[in-house]
C-alpha positions as a LaTeX table, in Angstrom:
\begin{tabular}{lrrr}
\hline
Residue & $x$ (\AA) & $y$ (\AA) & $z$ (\AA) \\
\hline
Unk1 & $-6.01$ & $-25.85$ & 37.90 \\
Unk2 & $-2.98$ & $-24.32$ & 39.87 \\
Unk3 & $-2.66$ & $-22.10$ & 36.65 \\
Unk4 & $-6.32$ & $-21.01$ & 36.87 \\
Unk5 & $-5.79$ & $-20.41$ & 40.84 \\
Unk6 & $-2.49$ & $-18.62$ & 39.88 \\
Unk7 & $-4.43$ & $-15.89$ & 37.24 \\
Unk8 & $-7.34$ & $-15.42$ & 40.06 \\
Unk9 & $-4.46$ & $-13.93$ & 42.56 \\
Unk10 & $-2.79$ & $-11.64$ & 40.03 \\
Unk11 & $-6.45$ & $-10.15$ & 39.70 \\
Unk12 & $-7.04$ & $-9.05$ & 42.80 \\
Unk13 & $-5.32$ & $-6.30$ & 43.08 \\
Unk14 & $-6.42$ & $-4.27$ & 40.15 \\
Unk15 & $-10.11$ & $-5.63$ & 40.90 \\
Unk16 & $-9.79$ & $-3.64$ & 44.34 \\
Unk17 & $-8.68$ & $-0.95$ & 42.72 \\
Unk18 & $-11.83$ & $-0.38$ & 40.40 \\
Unk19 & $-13.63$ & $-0.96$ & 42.93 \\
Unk20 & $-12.32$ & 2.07 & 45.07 \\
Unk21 & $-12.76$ & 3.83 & 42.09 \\
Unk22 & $-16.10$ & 3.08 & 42.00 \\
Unk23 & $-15.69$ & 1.63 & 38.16 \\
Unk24 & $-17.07$ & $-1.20$ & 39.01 \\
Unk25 & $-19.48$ & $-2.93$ & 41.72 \\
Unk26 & $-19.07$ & $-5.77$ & 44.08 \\
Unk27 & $-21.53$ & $-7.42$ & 42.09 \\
Unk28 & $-19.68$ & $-6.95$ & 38.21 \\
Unk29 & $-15.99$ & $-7.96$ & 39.89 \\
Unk30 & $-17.58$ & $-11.12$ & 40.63 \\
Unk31 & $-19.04$ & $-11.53$ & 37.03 \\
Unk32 & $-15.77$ & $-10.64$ & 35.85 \\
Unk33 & $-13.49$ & $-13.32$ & 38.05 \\
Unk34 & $-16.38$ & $-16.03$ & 37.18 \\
Unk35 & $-15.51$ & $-14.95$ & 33.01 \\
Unk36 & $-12.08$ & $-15.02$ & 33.50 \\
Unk37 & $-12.26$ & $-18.32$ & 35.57 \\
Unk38 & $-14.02$ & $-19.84$ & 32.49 \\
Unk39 & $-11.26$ & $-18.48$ & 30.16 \\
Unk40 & $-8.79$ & $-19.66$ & 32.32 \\
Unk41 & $-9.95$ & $-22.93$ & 32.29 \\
Unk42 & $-10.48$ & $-23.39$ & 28.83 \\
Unk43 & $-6.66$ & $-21.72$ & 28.07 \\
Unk44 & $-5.60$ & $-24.82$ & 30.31 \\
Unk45 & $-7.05$ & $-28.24$ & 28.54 \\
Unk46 & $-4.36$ & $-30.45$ & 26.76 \\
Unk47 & $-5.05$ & $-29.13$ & 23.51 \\
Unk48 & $-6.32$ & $-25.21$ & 23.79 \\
Unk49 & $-7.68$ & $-23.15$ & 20.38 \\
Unk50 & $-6.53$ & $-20.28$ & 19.17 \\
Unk51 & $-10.07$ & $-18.90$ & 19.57 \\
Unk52 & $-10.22$ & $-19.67$ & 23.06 \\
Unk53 & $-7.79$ & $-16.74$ & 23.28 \\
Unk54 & $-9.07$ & $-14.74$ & 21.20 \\
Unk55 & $-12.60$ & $-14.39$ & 22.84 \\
Unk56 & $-10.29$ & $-14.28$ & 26.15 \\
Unk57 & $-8.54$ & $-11.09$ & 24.66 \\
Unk58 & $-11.92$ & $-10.02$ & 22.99 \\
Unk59 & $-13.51$ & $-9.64$ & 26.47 \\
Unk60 & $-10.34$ & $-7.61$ & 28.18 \\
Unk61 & $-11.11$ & $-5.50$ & 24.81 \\
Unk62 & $-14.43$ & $-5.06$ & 25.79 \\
Unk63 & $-13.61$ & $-4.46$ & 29.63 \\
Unk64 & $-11.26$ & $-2.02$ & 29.33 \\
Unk65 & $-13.66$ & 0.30 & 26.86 \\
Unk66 & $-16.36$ & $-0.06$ & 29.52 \\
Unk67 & $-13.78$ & 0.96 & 31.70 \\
Unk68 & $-12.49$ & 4.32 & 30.19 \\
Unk69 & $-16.08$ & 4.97 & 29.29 \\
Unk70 & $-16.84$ & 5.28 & 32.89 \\
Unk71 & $-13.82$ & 7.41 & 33.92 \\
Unk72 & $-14.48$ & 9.69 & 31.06 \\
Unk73 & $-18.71$ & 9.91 & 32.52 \\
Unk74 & $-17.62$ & 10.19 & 36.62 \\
Unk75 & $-14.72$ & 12.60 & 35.39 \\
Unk76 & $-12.64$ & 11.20 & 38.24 \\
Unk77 & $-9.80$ & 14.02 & 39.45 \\
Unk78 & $-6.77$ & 13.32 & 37.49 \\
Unk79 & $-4.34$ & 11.57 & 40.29 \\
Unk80 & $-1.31$ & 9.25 & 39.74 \\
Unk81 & $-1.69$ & 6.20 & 37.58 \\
Unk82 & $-2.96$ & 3.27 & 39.60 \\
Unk83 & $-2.94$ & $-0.45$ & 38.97 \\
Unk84 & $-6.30$ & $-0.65$ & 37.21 \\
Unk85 & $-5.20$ & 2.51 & 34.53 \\
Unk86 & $-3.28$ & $-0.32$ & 32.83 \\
Unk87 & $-3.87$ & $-3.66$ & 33.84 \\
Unk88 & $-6.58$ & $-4.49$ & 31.72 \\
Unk89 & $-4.44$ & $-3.39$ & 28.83 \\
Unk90 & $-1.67$ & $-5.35$ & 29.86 \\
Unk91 & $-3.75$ & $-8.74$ & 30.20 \\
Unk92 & $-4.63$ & $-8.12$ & 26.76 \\
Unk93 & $-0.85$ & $-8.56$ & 26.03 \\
Unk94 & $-0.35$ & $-11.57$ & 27.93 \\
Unk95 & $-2.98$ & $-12.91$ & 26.82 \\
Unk96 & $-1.58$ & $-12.67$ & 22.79 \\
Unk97 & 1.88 & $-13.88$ & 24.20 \\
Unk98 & 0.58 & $-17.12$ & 25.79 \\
Unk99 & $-1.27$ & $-17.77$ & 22.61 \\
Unk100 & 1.71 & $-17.07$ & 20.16 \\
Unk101 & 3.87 & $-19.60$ & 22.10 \\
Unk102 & 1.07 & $-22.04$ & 21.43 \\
Unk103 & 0.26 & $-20.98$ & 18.00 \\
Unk104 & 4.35 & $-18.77$ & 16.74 \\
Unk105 & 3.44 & $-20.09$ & 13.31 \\
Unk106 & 0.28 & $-18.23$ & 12.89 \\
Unk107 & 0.73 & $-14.73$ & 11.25 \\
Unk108 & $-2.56$ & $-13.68$ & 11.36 \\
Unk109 & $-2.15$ & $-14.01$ & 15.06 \\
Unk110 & 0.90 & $-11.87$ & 15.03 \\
Unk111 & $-0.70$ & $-9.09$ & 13.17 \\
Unk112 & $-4.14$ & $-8.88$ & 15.15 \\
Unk113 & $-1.38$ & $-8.68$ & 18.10 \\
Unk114 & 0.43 & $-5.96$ & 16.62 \\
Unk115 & $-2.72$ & $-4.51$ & 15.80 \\
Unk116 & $-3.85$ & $-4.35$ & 19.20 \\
Unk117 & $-0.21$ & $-2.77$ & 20.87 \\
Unk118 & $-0.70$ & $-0.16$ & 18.32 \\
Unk119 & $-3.91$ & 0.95 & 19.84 \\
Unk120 & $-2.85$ & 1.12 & 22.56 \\
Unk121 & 0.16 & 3.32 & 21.73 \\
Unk122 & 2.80 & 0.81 & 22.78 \\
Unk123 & 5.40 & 2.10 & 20.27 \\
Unk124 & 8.43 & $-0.20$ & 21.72 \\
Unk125 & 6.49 & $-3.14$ & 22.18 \\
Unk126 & 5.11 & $-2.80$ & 18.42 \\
Unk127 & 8.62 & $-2.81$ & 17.51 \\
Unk128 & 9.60 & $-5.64$ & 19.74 \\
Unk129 & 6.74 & $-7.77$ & 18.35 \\
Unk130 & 7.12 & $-7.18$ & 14.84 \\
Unk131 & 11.20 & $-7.98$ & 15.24 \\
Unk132 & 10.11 & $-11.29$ & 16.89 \\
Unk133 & 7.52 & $-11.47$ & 14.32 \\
Unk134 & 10.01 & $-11.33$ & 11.36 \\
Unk135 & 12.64 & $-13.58$ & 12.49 \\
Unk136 & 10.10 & $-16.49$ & 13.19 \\
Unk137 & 8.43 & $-15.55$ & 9.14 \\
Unk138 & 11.16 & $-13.81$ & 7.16 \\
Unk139 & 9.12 & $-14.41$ & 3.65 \\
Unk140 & 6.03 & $-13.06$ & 5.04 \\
Unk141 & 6.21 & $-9.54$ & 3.28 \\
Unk142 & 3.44 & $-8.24$ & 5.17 \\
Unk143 & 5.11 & $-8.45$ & 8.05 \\
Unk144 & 7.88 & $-6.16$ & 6.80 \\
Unk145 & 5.65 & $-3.55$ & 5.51 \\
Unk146 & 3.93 & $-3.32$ & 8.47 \\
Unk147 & 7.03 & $-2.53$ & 10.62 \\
Unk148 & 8.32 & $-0.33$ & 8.20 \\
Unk149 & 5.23 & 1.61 & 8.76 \\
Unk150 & 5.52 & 1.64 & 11.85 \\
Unk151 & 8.85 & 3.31 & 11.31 \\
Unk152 & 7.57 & 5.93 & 9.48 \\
Unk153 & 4.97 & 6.96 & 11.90 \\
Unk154 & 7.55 & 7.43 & 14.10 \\
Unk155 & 9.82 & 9.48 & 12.04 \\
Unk156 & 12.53 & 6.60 & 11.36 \\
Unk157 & 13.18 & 6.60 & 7.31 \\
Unk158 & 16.43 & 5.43 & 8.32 \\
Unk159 & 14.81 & 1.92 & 10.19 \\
Unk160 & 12.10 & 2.16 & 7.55 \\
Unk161 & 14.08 & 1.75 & 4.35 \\
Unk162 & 16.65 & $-0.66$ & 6.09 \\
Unk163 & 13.67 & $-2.62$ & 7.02 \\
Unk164 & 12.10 & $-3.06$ & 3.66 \\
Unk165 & 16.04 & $-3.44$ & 1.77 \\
Unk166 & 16.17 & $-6.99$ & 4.31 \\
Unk167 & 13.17 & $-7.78$ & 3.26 \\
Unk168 & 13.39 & $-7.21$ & $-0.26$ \\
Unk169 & 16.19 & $-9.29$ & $-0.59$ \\
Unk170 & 14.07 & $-12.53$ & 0.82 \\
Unk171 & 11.07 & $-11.49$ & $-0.75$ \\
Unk172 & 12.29 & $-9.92$ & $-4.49$ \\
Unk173 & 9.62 & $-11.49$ & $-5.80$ \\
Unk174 & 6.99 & $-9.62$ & $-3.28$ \\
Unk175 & 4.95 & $-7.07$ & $-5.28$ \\
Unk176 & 3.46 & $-5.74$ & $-2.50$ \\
Unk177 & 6.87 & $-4.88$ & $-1.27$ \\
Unk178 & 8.15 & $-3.51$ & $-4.07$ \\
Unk179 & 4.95 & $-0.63$ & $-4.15$ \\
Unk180 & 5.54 & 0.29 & $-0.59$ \\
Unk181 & 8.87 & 1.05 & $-0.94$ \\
Unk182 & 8.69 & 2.90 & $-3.97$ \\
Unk183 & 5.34 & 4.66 & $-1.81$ \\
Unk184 & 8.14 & 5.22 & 1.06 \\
Unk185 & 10.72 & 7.05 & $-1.11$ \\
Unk186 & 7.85 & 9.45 & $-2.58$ \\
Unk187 & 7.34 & 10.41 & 0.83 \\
Unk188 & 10.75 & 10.67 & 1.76 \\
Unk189 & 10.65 & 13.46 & $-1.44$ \\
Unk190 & 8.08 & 14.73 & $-0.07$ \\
Unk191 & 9.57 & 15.29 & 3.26 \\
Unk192 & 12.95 & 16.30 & 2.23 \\
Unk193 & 10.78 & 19.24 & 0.24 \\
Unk194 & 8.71 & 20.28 & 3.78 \\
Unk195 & 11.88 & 19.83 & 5.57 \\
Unk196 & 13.77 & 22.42 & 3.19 \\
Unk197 & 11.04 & 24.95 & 3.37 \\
Unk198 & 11.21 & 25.47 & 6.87 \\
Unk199 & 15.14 & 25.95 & 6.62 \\
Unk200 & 15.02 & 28.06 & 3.93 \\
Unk201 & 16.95 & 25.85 & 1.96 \\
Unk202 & 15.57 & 26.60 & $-1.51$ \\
Unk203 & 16.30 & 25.37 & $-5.59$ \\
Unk204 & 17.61 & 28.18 & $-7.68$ \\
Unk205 & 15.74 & 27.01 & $-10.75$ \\
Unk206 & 12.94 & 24.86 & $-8.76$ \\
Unk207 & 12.19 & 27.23 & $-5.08$ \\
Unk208 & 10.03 & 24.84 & $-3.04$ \\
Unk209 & 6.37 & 25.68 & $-2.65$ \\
Unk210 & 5.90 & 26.17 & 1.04 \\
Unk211 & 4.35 & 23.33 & 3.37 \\
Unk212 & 3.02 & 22.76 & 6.64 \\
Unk213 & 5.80 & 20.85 & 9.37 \\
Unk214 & 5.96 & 19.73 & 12.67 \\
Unk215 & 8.92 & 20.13 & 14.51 \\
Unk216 & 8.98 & 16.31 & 15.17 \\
Unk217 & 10.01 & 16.37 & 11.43 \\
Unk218 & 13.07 & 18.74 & 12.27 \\
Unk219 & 14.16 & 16.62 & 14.85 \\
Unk220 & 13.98 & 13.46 & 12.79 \\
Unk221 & 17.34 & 11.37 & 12.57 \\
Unk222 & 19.23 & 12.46 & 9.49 \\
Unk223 & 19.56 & 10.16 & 6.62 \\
Unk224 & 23.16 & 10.08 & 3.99 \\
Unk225 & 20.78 & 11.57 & 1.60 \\
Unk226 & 19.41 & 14.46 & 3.88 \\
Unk227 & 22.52 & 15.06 & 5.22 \\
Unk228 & 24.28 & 15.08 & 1.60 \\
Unk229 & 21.30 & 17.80 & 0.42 \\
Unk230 & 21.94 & 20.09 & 3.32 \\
Unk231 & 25.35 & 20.51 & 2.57 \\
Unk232 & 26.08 & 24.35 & 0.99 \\
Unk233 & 27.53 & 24.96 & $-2.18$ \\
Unk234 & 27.43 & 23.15 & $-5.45$ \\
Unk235 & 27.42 & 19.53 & $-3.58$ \\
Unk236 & 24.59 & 20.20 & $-1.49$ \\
Unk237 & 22.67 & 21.83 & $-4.60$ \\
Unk238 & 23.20 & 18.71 & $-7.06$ \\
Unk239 & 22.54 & 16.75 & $-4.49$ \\
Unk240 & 18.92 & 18.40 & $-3.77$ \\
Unk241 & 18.21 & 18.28 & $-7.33$ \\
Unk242 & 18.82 & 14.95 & $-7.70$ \\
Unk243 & 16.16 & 14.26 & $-4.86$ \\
Unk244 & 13.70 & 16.77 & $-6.46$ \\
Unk245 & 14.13 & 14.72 & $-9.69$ \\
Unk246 & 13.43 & 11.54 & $-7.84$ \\
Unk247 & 16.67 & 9.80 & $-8.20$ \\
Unk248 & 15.96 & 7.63 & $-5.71$ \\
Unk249 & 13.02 & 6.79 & $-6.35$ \\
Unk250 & 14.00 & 6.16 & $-9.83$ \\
Unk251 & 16.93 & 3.85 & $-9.19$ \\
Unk252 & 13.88 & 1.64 & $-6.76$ \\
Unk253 & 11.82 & 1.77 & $-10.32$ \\
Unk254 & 15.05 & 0.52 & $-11.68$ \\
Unk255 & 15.80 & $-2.65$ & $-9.13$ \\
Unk256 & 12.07 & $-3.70$ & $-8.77$ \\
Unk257 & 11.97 & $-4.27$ & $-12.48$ \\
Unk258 & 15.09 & $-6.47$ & $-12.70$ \\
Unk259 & 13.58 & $-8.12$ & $-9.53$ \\
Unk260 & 10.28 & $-8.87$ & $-10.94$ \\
Unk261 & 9.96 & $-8.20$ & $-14.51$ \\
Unk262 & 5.70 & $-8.45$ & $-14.98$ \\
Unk263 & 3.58 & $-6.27$ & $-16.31$ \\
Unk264 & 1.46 & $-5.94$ & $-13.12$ \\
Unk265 & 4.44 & $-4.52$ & $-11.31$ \\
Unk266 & 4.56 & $-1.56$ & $-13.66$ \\
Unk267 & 0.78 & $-1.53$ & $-13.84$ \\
Unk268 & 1.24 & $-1.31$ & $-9.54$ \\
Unk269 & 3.57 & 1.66 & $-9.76$ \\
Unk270 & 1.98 & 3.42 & $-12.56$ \\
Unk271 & $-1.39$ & 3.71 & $-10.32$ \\
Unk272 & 1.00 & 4.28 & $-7.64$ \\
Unk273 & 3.24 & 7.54 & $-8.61$ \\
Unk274 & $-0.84$ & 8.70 & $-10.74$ \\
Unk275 & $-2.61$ & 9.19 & $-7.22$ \\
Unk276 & 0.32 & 9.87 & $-5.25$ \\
Unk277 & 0.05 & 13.54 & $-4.04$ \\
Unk278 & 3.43 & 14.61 & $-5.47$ \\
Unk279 & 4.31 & 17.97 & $-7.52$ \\
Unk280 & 3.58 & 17.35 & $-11.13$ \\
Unk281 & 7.02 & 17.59 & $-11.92$ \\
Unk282 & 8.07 & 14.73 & $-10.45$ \\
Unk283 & 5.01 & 12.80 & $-11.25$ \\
Unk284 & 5.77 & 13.47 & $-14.97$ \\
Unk285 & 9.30 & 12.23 & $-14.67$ \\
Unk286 & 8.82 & 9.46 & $-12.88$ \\
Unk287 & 6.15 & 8.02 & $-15.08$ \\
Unk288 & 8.93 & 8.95 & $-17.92$ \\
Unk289 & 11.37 & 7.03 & $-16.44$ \\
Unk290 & 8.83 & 4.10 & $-15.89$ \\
Unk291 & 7.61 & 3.76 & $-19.18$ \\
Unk292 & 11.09 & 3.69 & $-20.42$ \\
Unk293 & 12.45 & 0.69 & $-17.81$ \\
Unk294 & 8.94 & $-1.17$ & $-18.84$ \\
Unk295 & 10.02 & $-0.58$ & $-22.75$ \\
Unk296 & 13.53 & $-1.96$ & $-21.72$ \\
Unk297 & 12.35 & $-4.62$ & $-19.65$ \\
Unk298 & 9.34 & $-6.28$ & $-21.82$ \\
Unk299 & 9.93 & $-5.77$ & $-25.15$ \\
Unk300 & 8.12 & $-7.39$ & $-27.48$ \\
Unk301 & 4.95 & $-8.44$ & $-24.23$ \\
Unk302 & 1.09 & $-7.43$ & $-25.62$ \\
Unk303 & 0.57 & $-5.70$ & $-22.53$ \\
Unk304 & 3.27 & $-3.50$ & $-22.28$ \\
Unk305 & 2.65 & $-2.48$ & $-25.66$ \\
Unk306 & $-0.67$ & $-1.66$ & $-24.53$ \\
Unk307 & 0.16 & 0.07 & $-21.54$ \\
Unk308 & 2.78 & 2.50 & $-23.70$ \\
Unk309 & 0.06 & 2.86 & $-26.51$ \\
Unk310 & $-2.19$ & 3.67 & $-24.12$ \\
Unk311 & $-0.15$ & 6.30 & $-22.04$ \\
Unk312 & $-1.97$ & 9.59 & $-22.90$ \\
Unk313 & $-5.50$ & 7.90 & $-23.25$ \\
Unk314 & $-5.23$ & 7.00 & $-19.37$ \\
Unk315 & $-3.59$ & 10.28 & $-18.41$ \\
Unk316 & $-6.95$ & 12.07 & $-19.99$ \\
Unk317 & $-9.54$ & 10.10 & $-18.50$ \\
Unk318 & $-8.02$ & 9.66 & $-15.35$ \\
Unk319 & $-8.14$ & 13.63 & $-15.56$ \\
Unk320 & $-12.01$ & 13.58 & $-16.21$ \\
Unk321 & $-12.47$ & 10.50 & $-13.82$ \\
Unk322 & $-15.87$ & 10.04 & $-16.43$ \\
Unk323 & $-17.30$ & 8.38 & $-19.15$ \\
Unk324 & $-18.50$ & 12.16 & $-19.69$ \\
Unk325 & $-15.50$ & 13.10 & $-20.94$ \\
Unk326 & $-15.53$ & 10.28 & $-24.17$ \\
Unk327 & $-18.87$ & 12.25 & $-24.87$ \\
Unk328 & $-16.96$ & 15.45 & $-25.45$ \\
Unk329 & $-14.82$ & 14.28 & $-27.79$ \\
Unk330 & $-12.27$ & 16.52 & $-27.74$ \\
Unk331 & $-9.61$ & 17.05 & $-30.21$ \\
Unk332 & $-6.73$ & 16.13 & $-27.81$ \\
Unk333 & $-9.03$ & 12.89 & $-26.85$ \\
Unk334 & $-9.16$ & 12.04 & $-30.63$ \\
Unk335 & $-5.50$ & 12.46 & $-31.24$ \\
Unk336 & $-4.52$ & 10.50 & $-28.36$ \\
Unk337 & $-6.90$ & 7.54 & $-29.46$ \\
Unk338 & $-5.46$ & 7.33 & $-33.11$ \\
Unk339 & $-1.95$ & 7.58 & $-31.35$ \\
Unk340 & $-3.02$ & 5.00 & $-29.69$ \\
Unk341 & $-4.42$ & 2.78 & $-31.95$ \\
Unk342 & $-1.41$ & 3.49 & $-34.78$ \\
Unk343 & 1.30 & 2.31 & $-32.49$ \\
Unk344 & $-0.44$ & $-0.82$ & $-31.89$ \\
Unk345 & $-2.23$ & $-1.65$ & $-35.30$ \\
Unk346 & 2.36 & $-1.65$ & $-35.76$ \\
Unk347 & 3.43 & $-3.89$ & $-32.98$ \\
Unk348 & 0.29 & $-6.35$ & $-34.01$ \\
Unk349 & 1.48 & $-5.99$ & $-38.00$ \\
Unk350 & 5.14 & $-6.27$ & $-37.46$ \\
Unk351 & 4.65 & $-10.21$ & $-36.89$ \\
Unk352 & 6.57 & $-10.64$ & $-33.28$ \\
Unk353 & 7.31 & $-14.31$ & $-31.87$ \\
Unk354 & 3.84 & $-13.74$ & $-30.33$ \\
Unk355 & 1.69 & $-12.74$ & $-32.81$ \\
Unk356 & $-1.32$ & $-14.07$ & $-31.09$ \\
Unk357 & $-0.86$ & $-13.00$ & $-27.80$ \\
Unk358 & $-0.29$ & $-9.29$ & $-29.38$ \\
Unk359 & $-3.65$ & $-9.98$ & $-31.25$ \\
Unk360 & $-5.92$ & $-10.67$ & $-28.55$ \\
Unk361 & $-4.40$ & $-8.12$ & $-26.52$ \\
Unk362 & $-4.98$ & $-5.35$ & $-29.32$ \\
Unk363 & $-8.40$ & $-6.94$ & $-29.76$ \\
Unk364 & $-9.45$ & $-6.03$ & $-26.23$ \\
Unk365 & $-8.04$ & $-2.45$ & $-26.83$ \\
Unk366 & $-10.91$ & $-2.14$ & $-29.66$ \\
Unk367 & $-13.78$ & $-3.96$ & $-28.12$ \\
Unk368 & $-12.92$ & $-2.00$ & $-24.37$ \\
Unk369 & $-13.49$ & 1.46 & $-26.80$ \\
Unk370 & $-15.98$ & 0.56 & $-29.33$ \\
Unk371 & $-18.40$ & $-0.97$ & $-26.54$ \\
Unk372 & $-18.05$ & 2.24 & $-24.81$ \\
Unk373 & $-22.53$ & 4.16 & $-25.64$ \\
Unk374 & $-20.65$ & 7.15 & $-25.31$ \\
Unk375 & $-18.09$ & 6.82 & $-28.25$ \\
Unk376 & $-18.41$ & 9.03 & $-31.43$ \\
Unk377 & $-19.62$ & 6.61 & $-34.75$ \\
Unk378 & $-16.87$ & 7.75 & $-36.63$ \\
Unk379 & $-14.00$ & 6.65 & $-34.00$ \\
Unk380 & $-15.95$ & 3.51 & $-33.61$ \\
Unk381 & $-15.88$ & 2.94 & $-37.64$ \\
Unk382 & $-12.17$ & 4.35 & $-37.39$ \\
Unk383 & $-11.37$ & 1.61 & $-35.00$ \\
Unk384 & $-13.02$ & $-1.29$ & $-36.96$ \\
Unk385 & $-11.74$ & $-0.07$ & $-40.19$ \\
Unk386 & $-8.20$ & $-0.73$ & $-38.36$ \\
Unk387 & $-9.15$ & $-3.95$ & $-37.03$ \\
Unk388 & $-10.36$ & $-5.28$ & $-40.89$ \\
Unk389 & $-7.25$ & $-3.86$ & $-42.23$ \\
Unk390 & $-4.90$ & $-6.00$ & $-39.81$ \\
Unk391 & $-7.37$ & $-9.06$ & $-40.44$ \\
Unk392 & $-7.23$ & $-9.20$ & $-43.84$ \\
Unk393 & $-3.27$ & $-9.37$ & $-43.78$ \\
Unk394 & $-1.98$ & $-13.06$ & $-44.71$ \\
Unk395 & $-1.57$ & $-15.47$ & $-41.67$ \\
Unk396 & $-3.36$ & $-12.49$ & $-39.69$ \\
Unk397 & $-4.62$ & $-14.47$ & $-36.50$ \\
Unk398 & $-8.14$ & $-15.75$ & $-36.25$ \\
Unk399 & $-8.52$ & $-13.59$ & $-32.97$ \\
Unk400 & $-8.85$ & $-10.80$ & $-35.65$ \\
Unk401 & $-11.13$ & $-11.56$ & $-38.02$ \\
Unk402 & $-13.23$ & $-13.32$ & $-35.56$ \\
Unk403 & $-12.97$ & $-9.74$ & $-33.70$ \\
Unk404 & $-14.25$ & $-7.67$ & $-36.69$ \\
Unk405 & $-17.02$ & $-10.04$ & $-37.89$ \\
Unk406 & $-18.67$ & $-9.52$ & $-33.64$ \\
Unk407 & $-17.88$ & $-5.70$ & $-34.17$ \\
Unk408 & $-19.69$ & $-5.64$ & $-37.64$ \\
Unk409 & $-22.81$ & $-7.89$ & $-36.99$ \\
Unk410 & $-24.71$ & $-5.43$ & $-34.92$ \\
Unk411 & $-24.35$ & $-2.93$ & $-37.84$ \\
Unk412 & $-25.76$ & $-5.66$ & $-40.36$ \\
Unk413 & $-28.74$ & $-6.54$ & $-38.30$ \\
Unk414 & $-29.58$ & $-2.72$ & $-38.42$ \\
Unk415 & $-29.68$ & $-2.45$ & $-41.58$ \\
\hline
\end{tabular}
């Protein structure tokens, strides 16, 4: 009880001072030491729970809102800070550090306590937390990500990428990882390009569309690359370019797919670098570039033959963002279907090592369109037609011909 005691005393002074204030009552401070009290207490048995403190911190949450609510309706005069502007904030801290040395193997704790420091604008203690946070759970990728963020809030692409390079190397395997820092490079494009506008440092064959700054963003900590861009003459031109073109993010393309070779990574960065508001330049070559690391990297895999099949389909429906747009048949929506449908009707003929797995993938392909209301009759027929044809081949795999007798029985119950 000499703890509970202990917390009562370091109270009192801010208690007086909302008080004086007039925040607060006589009547509410003495709610608010007989809540506390009961927190206390419970923080102190042999064995506490973790939700003991978090209702604790909960309440300070609560407190302190009630509290700026009240400053904001008395519109007190603007005076020097006084013990009560932070203390409530500050017991919310303590309160997360006395549970993490009960509970340091919890993440979820350490995020809902970086969570709350970034409320409250604590940028330093955000960085201390996540630091502490990282060398107690250095395969938690979340972790990394969200102190790389951090980073970039506060203009550091510097501490951002080096952050997300250590934990890459523990956590290869992370997809999650692997998206945000190919997310983080676009940016830093993106930057570089806003950066260069306000310089006047221009392309000769690519002159920058302008863009909004902040002078924060001039002041930012220079990185190699930047510095390496800014440079005059040919150097400094090349070496612009090469950001323009996404170099760098291509080469992180390049070491996430040697990292973890899977179809959902490319399927992650495809959506990715899509809805990613970058020039369509850039866009366009860096989906190049990915389709041709995901050709290099899973040859012969049903899905990334469906994904590369299926390149332009995506890229016009994605446009239309509507089944409306399969209604309009348009020529360039026809062409890009039979494109489509050609290049896989080969990789499911040619007989790889896994003909079956190619089947049933090129199966879905035909059932995902033909089930489509909206679909012409004569690409659904066109489709089928291609279906029999590979089913009738010798040793063609069941998934097949099982495939084009579902797709034909609706037609012979019609009739």
């Amino acid at each position: 009880m000499e703890r509970v005691q202990f917390q009562q005393e370091q109270m009192l002074a801010e208690l007086k001072d909302l008080v004086q204030k007039s925040l607060f009552n006589q009547s509410e401070v003495k709610q608010i030491v007989k809540k506390r009290t009961q927190f206390e207490t419970a923080l102190v048995r042999r064995i506490p729970k973790k939700s003991d403190f978090l209702r604790y911190a909960a309440y300070e949450m609560n407190l302190e809102q009630l509290r700026r609510k009240r400053v904001e309706r008395l519109k007190l005069e603007k005076t020097a800070p006084s013990i009560s502007d932070y203390a409530l904030v500050r017991r919310q801290f303590q309160i997360f550090e006395r549970a993490l040395k009960k509970f340091k193997s919890d993440v979820g704790l350490w995020i809902q306590y970086i969570q709350v420091a970034k409320r409250e604008g604590a940028r330093s203690l955000v960085g201390r937390i996540t630091a502490r946070a990282i060398q107690l759970h250095p395969r938690t990728p979340a972790l990394y990500i969200i102190a790389a963020s951090h980073e970039l809030n506060h203009m550091s692409p510097s501490a951002a990428r080096a952050l997300l390079q250590r934990g890459l190397r523990l956590n290869a395997d992370s997809l999650d990882m692997w998206r945000e820092y190919v997310r983080m490079e676009l940016g830093f494009v993106e930057g570089m390009k806003r950066r260069w506008t306000v310089l006047g440092i221009h392309e000769e064959d690519h002159p920058i569309v302008e863009a909004e700054t902040t002078a924060v963003e001039d002041m930012a900590t220079l990185t190699p690359e930047e510095i390496a861009a800014e440079k005059g003459g040919d150097e400094g031109e090349r070496a612009r370019q090469a950001i323009m073109d996404g170099a760098i993010v291509k080469s992180v393309i390049l070491s996430a797919a040697k990292a973890l070779p899977s179809i959902n990574l490319f399927t992650a960065l495809e959506v990715l670098i899509r809805s990613y508001p970058s020039q369509e330049r850039l866009r366009t070559a860096l989906l190049d570039h990915l389709y041709s690391v995901l050709k290099d990297t899973l040859q012969g895999d049903p899905h990334a033959v469906k994904m590369l099949a299926t390149r332009k389909l995506r890229e016009l429906t994605s446009q239309e963002n509507s089944d409306d747009f399969v209604m309009a048949e348009s020529e360039e929506f026809v062409d890009a279907l039979q494109a489509a449908n050609e290049s896989f009707s080969l990789a499911v003929g040619a007989g790889s090592t896994n003909a079956s797995g190619m089947a049933d993938v090129y199966v879905e392909f035909v059932e995902e369109w033909c089930k489509l209301p909206t679909l012409d009759p004569n690409l659904r027929a066109y489709l089928v037609a291609s279906l029999r044809k590979l089913a009738r081949q010798p040793n063609a795999p069941p998934s097949l011909q099982a495939a084009h007798v579902q797709l034909t029985l609706p037609s012979k119950k019609a009739l």
